[in-house]
PDB file of N, CA, C and O in Angstrom:
ATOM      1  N   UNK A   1      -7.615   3.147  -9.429  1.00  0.00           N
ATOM      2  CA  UNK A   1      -6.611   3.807  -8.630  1.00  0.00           C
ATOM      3  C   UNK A   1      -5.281   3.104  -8.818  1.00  0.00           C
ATOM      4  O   UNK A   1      -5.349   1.898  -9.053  1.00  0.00           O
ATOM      5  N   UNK A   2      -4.056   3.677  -8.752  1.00  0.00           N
ATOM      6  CA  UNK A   2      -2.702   3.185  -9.083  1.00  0.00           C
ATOM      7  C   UNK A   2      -1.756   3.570  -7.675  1.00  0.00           C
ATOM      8  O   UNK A   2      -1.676   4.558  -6.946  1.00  0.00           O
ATOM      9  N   UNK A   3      -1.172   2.382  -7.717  1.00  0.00           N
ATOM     10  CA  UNK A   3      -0.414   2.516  -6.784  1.00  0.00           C
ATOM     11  C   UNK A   3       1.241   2.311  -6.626  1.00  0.00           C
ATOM     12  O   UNK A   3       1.910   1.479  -7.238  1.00  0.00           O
ATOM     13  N   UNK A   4       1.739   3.306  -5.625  1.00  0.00           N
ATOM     14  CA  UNK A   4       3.533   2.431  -5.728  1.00  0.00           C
ATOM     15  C   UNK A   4       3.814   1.804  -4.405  1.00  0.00           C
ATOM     16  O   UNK A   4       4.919   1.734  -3.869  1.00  0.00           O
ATOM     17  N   UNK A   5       2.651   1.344  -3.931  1.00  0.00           N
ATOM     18  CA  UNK A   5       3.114   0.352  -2.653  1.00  0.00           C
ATOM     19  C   UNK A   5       4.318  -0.682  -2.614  1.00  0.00           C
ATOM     20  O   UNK A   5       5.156  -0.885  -1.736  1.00  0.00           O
ATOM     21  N   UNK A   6       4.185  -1.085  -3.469  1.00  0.00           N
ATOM     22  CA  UNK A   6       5.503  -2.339  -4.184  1.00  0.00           C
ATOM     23  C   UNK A   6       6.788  -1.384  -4.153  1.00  0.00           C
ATOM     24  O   UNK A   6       7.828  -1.501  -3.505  1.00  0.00           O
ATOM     25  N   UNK A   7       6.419  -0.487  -4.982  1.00  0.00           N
ATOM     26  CA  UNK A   7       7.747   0.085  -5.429  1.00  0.00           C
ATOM     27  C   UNK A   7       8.424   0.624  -3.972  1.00  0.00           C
ATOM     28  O   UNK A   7       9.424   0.098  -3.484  1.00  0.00           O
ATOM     29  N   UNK A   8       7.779   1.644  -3.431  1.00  0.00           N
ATOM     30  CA  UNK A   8       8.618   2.081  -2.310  1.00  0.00           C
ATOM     31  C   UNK A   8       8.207   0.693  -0.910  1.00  0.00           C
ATOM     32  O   UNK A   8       8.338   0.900   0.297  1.00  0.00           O
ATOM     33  N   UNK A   9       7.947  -0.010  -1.242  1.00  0.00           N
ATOM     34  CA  UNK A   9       7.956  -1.085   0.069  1.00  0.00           C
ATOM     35  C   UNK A   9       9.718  -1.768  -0.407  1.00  0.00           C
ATOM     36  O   UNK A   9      10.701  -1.778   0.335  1.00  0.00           O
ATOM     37  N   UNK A  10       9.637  -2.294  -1.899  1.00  0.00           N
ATOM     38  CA  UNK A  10      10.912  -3.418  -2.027  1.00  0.00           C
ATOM     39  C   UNK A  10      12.000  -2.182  -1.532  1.00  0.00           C
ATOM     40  O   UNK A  10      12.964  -2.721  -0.989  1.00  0.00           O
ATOM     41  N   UNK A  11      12.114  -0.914  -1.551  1.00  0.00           N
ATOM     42  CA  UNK A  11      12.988   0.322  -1.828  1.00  0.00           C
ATOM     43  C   UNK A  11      13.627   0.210   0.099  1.00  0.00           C
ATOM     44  O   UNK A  11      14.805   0.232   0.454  1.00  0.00           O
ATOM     45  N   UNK A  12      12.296   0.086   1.074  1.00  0.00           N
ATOM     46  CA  UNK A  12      12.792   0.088   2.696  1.00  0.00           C
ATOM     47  C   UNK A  12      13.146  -0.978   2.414  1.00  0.00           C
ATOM     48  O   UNK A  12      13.774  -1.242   3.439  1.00  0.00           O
ATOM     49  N   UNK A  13      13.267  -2.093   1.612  1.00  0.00           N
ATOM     50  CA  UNK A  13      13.560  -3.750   1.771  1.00  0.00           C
ATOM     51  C   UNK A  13      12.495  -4.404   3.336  1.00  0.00           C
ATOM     52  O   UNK A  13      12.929  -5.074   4.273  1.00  0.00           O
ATOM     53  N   UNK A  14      11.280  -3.980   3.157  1.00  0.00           N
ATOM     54  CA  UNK A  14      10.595  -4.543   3.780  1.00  0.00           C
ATOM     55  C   UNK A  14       9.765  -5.956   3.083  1.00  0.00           C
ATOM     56  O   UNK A  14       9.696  -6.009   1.855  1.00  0.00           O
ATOM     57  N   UNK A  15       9.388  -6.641   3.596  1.00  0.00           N
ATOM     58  CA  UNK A  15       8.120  -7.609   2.604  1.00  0.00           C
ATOM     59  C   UNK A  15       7.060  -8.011   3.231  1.00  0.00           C
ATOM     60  O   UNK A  15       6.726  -8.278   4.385  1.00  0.00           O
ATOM     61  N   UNK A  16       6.532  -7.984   2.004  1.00  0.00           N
ATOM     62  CA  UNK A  16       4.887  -7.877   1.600  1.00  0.00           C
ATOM     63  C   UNK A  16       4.611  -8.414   3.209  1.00  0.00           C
ATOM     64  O   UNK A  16       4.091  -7.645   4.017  1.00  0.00           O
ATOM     65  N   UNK A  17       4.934  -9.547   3.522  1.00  0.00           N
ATOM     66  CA  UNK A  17       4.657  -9.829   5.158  1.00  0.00           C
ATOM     67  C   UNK A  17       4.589  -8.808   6.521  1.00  0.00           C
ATOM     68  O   UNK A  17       3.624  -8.735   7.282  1.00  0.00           O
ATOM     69  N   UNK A  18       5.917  -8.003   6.640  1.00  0.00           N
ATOM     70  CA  UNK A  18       6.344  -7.409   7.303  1.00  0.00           C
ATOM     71  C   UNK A  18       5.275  -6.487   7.188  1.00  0.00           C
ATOM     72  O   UNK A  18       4.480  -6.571   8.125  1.00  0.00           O
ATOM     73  N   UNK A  19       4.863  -5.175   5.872  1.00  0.00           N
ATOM     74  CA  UNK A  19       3.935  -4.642   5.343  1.00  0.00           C
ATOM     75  C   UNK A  19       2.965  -5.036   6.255  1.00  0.00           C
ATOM     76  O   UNK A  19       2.773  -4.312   7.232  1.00  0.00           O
ATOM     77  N   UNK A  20       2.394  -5.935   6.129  1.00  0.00           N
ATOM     78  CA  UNK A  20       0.931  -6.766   6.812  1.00  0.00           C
ATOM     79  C   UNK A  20       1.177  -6.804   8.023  1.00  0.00           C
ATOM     80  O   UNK A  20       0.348  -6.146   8.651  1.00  0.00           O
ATOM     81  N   UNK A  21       1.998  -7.310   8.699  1.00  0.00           N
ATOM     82  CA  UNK A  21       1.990  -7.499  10.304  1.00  0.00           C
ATOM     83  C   UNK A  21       1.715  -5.857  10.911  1.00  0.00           C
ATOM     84  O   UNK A  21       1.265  -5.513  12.004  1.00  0.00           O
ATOM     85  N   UNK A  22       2.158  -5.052   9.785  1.00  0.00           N
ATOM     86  CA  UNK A  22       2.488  -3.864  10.877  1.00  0.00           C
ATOM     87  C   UNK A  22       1.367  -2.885  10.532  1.00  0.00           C
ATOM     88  O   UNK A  22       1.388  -1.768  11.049  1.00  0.00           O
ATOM     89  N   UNK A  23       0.349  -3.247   9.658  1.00  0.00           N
ATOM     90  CA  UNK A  23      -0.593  -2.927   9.298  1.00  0.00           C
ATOM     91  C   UNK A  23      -1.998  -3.576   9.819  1.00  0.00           C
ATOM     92  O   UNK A  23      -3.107  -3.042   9.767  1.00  0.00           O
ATOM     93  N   UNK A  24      -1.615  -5.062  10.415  1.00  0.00           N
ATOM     94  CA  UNK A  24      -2.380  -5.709  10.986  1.00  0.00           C
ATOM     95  C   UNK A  24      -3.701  -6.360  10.135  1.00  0.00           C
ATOM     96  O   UNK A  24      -4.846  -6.542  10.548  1.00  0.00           O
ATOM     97  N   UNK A  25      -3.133  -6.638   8.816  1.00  0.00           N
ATOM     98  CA  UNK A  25      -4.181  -7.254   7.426  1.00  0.00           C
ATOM     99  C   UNK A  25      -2.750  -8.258   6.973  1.00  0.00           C
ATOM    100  O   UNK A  25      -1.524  -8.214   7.073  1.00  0.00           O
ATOM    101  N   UNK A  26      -4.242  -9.498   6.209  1.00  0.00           N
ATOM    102  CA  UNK A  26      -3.318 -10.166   5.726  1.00  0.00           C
ATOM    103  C   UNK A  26      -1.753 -10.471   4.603  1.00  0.00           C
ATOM    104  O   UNK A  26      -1.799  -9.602   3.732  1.00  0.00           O
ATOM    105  N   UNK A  27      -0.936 -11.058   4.465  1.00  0.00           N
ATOM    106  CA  UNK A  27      -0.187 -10.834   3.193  1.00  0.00           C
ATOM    107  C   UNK A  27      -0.842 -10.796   1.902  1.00  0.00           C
ATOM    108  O   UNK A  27      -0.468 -10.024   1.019  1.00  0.00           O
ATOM    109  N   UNK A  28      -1.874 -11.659   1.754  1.00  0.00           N
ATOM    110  CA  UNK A  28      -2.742 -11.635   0.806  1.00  0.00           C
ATOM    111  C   UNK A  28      -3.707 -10.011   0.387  1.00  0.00           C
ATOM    112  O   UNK A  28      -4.057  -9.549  -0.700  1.00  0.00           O
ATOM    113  N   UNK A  29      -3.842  -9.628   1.472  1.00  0.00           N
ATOM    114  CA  UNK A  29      -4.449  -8.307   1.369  1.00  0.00           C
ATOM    115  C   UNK A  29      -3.331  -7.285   0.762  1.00  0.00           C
ATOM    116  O   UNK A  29      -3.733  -6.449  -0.048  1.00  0.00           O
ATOM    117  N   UNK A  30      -1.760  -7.310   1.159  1.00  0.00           N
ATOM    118  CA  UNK A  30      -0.707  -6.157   0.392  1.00  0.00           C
ATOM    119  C   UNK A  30      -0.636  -6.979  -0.627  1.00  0.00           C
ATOM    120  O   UNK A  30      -1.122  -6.145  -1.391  1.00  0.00           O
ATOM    121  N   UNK A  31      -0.416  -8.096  -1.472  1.00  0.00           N
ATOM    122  CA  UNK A  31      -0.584  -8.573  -2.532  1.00  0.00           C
ATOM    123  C   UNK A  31      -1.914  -7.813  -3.277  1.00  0.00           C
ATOM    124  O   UNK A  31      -1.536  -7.103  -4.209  1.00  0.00           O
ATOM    125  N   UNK A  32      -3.409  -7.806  -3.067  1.00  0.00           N
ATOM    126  CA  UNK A  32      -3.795  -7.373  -3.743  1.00  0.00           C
ATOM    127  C   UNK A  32      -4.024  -5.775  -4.184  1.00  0.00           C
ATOM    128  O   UNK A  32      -4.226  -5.307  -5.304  1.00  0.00           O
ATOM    129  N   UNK A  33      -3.893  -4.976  -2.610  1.00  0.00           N
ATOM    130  CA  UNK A  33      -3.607  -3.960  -2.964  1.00  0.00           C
ATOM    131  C   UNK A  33      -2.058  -3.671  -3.987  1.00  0.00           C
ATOM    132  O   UNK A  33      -2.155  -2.633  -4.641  1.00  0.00           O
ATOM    133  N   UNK A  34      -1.184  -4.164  -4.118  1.00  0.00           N
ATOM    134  CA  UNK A  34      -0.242  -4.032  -4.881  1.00  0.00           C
ATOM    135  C   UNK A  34      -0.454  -4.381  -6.060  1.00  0.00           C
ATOM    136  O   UNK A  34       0.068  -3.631  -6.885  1.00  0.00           O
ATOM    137  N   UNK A  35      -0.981  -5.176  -6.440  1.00  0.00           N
ATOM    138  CA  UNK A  35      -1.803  -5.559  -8.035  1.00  0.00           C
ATOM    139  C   UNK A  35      -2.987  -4.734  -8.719  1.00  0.00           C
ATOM    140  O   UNK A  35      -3.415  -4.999  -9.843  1.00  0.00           O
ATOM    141  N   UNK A  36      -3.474  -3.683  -7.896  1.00  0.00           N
ATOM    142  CA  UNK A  36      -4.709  -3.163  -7.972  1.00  0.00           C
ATOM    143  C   UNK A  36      -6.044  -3.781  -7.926  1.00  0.00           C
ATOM    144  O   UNK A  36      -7.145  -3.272  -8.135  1.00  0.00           O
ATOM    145  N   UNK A  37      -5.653  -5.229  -7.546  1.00  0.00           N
ATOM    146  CA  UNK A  37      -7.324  -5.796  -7.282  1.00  0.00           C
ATOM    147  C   UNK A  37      -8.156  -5.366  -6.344  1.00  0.00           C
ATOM    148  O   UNK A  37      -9.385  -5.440  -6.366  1.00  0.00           O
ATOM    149  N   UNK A  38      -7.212  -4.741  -5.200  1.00  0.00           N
ATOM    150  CA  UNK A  38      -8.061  -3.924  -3.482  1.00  0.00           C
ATOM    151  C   UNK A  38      -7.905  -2.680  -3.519  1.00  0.00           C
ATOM    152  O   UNK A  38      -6.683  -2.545  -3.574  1.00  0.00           O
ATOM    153  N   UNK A  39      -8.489  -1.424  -3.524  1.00  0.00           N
ATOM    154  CA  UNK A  39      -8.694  -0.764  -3.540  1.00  0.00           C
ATOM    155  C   UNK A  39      -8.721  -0.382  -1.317  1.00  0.00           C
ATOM    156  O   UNK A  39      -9.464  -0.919  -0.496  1.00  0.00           O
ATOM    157  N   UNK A  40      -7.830   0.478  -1.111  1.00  0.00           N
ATOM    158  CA  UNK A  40      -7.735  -0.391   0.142  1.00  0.00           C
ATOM    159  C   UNK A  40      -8.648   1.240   0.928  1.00  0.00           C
ATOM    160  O   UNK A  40      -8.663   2.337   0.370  1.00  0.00           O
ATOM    161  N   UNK A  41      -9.020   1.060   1.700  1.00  0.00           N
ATOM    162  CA  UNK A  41      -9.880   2.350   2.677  1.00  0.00           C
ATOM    163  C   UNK A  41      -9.144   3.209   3.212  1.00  0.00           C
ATOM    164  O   UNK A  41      -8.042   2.936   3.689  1.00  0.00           O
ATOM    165  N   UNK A  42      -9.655   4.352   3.203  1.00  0.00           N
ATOM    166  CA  UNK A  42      -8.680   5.617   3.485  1.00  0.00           C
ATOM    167  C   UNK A  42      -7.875   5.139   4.907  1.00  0.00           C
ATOM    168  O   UNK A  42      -6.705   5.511   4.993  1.00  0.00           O
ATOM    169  N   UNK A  43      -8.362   4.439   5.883  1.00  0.00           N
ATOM    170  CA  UNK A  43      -7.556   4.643   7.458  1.00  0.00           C
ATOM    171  C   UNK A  43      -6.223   3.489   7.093  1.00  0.00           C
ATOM    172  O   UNK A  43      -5.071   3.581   7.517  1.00  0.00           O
ATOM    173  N   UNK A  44      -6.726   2.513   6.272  1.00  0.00           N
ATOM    174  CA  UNK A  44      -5.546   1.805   5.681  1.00  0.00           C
ATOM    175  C   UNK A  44      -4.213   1.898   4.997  1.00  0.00           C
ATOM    176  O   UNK A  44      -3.095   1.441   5.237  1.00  0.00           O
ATOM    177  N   UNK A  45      -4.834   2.801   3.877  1.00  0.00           N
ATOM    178  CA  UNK A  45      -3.932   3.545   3.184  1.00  0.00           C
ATOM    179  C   UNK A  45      -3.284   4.670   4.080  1.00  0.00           C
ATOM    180  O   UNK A  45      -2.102   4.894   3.819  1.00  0.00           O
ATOM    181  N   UNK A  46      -3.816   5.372   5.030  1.00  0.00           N
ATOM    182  CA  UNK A  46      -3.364   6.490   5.946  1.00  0.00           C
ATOM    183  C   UNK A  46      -2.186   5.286   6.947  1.00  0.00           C
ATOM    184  O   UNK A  46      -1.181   5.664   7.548  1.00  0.00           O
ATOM    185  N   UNK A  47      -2.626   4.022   6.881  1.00  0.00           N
ATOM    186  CA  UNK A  47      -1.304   3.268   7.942  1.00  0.00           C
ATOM    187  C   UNK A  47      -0.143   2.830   7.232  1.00  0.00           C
ATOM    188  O   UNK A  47       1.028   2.779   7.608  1.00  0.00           O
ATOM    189  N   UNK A  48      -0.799   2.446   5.864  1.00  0.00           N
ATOM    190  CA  UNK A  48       0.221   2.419   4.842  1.00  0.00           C
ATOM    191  C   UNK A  48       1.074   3.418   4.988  1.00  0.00           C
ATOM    192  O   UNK A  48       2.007   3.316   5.784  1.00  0.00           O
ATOM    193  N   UNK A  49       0.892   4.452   4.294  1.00  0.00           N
ATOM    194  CA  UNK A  49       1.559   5.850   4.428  1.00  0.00           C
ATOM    195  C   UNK A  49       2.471   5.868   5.711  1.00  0.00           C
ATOM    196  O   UNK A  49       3.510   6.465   5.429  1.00  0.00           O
ATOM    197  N   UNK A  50       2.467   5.593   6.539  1.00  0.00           N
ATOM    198  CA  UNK A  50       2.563   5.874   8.101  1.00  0.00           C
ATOM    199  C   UNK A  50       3.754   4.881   8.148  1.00  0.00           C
ATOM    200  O   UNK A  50       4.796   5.276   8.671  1.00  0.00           O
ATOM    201  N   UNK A  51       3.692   3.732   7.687  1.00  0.00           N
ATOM    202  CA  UNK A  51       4.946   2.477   7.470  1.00  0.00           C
ATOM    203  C   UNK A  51       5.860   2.918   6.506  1.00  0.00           C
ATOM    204  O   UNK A  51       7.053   2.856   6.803  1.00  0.00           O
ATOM    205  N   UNK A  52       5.465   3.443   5.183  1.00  0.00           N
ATOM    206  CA  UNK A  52       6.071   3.332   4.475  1.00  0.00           C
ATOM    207  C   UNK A  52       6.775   4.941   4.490  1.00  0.00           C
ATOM    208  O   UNK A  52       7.688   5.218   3.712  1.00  0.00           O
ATOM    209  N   UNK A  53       6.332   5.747   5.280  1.00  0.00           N
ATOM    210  CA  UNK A  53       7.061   7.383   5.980  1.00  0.00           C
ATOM    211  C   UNK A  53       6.517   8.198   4.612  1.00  0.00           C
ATOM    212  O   UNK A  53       7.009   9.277   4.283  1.00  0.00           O
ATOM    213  N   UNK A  54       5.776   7.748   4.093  1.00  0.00           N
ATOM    214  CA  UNK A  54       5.472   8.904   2.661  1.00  0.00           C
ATOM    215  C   UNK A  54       4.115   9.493   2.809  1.00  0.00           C
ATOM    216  O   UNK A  54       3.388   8.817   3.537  1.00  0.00           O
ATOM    217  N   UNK A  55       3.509  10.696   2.262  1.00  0.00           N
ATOM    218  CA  UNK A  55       2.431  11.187   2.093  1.00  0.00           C
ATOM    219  C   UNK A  55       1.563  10.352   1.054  1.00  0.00           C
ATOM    220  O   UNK A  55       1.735  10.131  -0.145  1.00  0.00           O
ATOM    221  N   UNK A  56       0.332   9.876   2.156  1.00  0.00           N
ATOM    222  CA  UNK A  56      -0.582   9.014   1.509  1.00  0.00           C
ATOM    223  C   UNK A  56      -0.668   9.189   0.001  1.00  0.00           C
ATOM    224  O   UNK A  56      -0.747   8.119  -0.602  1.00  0.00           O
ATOM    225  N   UNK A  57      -0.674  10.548  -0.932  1.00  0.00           N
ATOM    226  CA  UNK A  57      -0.965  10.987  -1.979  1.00  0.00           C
ATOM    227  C   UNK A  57       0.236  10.747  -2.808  1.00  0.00           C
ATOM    228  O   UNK A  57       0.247  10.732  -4.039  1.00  0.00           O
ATOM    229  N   UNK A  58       1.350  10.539  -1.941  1.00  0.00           N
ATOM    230  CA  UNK A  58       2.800   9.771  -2.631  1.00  0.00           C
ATOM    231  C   UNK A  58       2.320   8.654  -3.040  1.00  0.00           C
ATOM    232  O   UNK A  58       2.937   8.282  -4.038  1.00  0.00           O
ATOM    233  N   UNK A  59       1.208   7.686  -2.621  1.00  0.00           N
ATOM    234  CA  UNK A  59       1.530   6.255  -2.777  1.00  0.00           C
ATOM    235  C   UNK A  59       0.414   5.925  -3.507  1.00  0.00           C
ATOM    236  O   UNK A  59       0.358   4.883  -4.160  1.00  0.00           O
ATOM    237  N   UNK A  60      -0.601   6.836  -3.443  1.00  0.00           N
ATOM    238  CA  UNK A  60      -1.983   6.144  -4.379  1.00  0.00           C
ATOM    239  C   UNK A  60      -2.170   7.469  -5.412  1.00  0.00           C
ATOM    240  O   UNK A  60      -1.581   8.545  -5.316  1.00  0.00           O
ATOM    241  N   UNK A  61      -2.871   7.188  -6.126  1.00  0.00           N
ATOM    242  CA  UNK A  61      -3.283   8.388  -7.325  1.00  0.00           C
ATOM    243  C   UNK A  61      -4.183   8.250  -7.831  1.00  0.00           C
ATOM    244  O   UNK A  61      -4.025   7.252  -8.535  1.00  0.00           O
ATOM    245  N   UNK A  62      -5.245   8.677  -7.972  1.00  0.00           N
ATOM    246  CA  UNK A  62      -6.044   8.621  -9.098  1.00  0.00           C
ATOM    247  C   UNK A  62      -5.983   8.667 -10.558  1.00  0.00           C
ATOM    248  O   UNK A  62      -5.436   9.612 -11.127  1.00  0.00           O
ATOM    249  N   UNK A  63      -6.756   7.258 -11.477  1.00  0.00           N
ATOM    250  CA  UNK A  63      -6.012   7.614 -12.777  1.00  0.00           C
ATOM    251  C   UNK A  63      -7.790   7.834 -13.674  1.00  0.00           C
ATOM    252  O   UNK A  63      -8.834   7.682 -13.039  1.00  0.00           O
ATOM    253  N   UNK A  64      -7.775   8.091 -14.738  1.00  0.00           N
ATOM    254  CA  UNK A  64      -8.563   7.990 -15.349  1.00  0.00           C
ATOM    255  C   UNK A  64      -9.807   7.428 -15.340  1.00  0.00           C
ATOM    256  O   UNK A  64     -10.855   8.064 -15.447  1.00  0.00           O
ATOM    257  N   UNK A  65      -9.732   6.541 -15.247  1.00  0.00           N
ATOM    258  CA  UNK A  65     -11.027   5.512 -14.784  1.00  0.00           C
ATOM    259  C   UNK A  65     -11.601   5.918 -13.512  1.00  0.00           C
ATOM    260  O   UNK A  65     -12.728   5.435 -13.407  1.00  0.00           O
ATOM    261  N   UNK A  66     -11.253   6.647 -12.463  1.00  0.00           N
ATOM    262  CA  UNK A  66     -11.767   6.850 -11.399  1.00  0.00           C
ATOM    263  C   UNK A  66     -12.792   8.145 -11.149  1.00  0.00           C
ATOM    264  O   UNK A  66     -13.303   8.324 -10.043  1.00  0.00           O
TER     265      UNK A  66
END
């Protein structure tokens, strides 16, 4: 799965911290979802979405491998 969490997070000028507090997971956790090592669970990604004001399907995608 591919993601633009990074991209539209640096874009509000929020960080990776801020991300986490308001999501209530660690910084380490938006680090790996932003690298693609976490694959993060739909209610997560649905809070993601919810911070970052975009349609969940804005921010994750399915690529090939999936």
């Amino acid at each position: 799965m591919q993601n633009k969490v990074k991209e539209y997070r640096t874009a509000l000028q929020i960080t990776q911290q801020d991300l986490a507090d308001s999501i209530s997971v660690s910084r380490q956790t938006i680090f790996a979802i932003e690298t693609g090592k976490y694959i993060p669970s739909t209610i997560l990604a649905l809070k993601i979405s919810l911070v970052l004001k975009l349609p969940v399907e804005s921010i994750f995608m399915l690529d090939n491998t999936d």
